[in-house]
Backbone as numpy.savetxt, mean C-alpha at the origin, in Angstrom:
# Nx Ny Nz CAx CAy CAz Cx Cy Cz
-5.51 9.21 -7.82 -5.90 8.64 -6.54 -4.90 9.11 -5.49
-5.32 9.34 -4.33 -4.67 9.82 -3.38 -4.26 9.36 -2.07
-3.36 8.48 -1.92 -3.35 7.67 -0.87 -2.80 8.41 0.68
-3.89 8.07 1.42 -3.28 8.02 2.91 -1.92 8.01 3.56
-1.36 8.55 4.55 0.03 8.74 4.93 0.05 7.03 5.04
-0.72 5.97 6.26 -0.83 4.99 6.24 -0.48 4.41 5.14
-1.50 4.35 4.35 -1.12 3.29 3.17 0.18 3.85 2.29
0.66 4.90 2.27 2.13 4.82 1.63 3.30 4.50 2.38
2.70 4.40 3.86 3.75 4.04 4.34 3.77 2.64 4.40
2.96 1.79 4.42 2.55 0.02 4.47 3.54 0.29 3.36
2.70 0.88 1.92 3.41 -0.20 0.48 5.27 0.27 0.84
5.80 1.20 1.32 7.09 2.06 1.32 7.89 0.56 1.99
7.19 0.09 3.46 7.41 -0.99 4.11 7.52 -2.29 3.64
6.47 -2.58 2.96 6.44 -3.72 2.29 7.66 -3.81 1.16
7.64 -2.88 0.40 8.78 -3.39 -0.89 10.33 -3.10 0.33
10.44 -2.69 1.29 11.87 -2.57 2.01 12.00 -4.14 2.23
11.00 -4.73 3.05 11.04 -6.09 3.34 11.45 -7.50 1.82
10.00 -6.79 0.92 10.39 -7.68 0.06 11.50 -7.63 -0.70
12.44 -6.83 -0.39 13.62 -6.31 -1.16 14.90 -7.29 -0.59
14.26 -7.73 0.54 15.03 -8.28 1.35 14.72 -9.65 2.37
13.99 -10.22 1.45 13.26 -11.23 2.10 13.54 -12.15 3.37
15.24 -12.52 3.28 15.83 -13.45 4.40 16.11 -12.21 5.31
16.40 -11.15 5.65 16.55 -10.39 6.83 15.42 -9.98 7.38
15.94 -10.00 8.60 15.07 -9.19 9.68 15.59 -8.05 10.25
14.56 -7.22 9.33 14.77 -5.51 9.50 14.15 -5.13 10.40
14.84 -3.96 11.47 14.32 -3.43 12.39 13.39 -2.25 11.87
11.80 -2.00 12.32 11.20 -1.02 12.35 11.73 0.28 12.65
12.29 0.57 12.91 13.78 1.80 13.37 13.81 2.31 12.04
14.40 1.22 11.04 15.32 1.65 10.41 14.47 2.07 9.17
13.21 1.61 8.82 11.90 2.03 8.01 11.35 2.89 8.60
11.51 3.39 9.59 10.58 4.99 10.47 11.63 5.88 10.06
13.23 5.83 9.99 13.96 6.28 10.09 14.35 7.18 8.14
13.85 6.18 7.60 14.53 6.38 6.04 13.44 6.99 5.63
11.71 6.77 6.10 11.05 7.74 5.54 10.16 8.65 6.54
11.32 9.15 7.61 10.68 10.32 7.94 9.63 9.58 9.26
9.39 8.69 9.64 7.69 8.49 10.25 8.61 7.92 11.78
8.03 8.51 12.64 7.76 7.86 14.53 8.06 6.07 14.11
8.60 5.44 15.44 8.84 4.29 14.89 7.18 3.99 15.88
6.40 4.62 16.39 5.30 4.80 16.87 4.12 4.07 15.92
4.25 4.94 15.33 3.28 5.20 14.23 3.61 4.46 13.07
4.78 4.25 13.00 5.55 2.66 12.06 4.28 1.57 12.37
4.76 1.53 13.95 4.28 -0.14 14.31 2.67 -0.23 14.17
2.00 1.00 14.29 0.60 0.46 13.94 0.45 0.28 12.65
0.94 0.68 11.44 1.12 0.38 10.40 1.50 -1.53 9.95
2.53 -1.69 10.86 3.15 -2.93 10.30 2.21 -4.00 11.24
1.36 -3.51 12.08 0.89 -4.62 13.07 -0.37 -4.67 12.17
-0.87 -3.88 11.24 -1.91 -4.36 10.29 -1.28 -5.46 9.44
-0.20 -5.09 8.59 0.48 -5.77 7.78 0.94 -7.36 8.06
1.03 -7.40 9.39 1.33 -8.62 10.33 0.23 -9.60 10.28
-1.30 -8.72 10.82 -2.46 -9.54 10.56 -2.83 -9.97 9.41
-2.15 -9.10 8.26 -2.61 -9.98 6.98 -1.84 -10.85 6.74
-0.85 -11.49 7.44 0.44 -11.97 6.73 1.15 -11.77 5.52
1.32 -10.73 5.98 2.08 -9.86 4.35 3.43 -9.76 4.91
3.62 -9.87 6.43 5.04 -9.87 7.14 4.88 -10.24 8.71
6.18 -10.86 9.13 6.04 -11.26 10.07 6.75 -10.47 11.54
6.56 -10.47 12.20 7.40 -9.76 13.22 8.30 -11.15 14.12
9.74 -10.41 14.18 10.63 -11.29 15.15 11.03 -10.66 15.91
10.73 -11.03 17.21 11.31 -10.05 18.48 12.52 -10.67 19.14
13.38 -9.95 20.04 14.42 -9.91 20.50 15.74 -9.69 19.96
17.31 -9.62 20.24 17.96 -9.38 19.77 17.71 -10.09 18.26
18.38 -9.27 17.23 18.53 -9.28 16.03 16.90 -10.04 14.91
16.31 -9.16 15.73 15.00 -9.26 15.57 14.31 -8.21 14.36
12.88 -8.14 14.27 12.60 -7.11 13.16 11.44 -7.47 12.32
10.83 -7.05 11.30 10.13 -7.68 10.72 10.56 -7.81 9.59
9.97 -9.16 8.91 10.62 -9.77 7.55 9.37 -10.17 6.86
9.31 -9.84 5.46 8.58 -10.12 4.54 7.82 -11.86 4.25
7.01 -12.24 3.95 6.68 -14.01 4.06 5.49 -13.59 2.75
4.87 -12.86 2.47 4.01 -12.52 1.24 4.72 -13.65 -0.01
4.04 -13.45 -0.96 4.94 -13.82 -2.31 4.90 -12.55 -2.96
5.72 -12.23 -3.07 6.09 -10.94 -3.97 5.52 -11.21 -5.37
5.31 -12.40 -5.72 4.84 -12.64 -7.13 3.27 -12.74 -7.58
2.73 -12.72 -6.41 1.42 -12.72 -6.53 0.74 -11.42 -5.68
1.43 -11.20 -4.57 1.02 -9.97 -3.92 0.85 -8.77 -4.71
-0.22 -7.72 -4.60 -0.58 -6.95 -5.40 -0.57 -5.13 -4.85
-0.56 -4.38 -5.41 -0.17 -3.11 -4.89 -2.23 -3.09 -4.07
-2.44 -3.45 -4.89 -3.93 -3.53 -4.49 -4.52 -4.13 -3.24
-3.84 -5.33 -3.40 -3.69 -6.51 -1.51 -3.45 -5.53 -0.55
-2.36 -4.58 -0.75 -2.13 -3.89 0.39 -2.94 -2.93 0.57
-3.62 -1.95 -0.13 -4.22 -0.68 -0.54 -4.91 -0.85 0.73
-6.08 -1.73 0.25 -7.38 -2.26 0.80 -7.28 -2.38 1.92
-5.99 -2.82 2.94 -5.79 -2.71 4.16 -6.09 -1.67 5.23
-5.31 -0.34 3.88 -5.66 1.19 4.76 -7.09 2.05 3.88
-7.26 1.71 2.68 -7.81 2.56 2.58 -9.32 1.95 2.16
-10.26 2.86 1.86 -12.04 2.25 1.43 -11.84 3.15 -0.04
-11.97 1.96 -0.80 -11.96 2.40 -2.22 -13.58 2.58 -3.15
-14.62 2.44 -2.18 -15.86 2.58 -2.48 -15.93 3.99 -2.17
-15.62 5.13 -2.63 -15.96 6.30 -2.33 -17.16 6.98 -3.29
-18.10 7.64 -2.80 -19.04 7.93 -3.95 -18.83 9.69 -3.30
-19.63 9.95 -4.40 -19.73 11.40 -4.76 -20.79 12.03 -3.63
-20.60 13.30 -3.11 -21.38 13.56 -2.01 -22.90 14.04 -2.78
-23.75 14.00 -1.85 -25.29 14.16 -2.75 -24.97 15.67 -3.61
-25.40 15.54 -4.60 -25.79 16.39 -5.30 -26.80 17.64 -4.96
-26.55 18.47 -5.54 -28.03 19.85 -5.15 -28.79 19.29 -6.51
-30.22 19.79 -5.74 -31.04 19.15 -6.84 -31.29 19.56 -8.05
-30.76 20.75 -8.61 -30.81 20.87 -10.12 -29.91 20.85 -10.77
-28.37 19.78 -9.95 -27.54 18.45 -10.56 -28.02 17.64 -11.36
-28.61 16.62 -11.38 -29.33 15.44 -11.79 -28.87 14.53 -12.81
-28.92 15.02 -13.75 -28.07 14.56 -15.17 -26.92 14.57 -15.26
-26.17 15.79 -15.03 -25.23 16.14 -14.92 -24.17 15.44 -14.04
-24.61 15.20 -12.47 -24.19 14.64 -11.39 -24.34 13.22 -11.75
-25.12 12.68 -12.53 -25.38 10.91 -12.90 -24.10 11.10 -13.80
-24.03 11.80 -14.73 -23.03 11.50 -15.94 -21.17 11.48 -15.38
-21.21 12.96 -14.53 -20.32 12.92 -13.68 -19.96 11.52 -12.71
-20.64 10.78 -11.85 -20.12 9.66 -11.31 -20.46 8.70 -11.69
-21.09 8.36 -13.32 -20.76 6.91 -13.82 -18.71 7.29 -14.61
-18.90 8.70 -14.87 -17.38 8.67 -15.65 -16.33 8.64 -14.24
-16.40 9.16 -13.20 -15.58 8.95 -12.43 -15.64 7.52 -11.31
-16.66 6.65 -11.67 -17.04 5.48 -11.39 -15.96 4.38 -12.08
-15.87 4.88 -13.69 -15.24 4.01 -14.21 -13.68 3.96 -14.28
-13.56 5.49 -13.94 -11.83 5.94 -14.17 -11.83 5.02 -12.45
-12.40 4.98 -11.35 -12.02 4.07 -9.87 -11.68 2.96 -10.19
-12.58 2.25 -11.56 -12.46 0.71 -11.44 -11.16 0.44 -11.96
-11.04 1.18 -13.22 -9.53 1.18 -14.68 -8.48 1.37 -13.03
-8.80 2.25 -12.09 -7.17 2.16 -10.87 -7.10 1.04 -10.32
-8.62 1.20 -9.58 -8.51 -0.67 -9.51 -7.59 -1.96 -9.89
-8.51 -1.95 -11.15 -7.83 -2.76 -11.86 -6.19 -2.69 -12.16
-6.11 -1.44 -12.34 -4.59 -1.32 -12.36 -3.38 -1.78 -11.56
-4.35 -1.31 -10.10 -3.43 -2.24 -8.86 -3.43 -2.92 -8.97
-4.71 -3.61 -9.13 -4.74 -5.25 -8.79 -3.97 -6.29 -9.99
-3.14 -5.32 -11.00 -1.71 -6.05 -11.85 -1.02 -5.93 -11.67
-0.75 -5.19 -10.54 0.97 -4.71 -10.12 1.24 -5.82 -9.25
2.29 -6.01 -9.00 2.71 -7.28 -8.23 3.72 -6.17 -7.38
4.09 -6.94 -6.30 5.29 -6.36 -5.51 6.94 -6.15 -6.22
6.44 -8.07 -6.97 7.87 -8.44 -7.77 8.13 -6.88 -8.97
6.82 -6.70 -9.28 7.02 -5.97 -10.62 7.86 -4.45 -9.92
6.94 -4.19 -9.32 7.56 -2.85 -8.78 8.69 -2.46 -8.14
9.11 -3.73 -7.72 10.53 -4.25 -6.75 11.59 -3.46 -7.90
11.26 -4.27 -9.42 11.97 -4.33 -10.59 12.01 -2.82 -10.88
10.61 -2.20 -10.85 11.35 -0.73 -11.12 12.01 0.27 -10.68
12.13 -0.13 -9.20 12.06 0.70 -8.07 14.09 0.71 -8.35
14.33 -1.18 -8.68 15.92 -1.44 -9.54 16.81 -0.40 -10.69
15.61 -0.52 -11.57 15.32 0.37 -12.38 15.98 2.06 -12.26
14.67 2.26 -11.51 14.75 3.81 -10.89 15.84 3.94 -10.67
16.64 3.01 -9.44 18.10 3.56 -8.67 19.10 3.61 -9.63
18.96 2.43 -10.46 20.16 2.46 -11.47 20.61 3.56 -12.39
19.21 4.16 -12.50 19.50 5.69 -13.60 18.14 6.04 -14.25
């Protein structure tokens, strides 16, 4: 599966916040560590805002801070924000038929198994590997 600049940058955002739940991190400093406009940050996080997955605090020592539960929030909760995971296969030429049916019930089912896959990941879990990862 191939995610959108958007949506890797939401989930990139989200685990910075949930990493850090009592601070309020400046958007600066998440445009800054992966590369992105703090422009193009904020339409990102002003989706994230409407879901309440994080909140924004303005003025000095301001920023946005995580309010989700990391323990129930899902890599999937966020996906769905940026991306349409109903994608079907473009029409077929017509002496496809069989072939093209067999083709998108098997790639029908490998969508749902990702699906599903997100929708077990938790923030907490990934937080843990991401621990993981840095440590070695």
């Amino acid at each position: 599966m191939k995610l959108q600049k958007n949506t890797l940058l939401a989930l990139y955002s989200v685990l910075e916040f949930a990493a850090r739940p009592e601070e309020h991190i400046p958007a600066s400093e998440i445009a800054e560590k992966y590369g992105e406009s703090a422009h193009h940050l904020a339409k990102v996080l002003s989706e994230l805002v409407r879901a309440r997955i994080v909140a924004s605090v303005r003025g000095v020592g301001g920023g946005y801070r995580f309010i989700g539960n990391a323990r129930r929030l899902t890599l999937l909760n966020v996906i769905v924000l940026f991306e349409d995971l109903a994608q079907e296969l473009p029409a077929p030429p017509p002496q496809a038929g069989a072939t093209h049916d067999a083709l998108a019930r098997v790639l029908g089912e490998i969508d749902q198994i990702a699906v599903a896959t997100l929708g077990s990941v938790t923030i907490a879990t990934l937080l843990k590997e991401v621990g993981r990862a840095a440590q070695g």
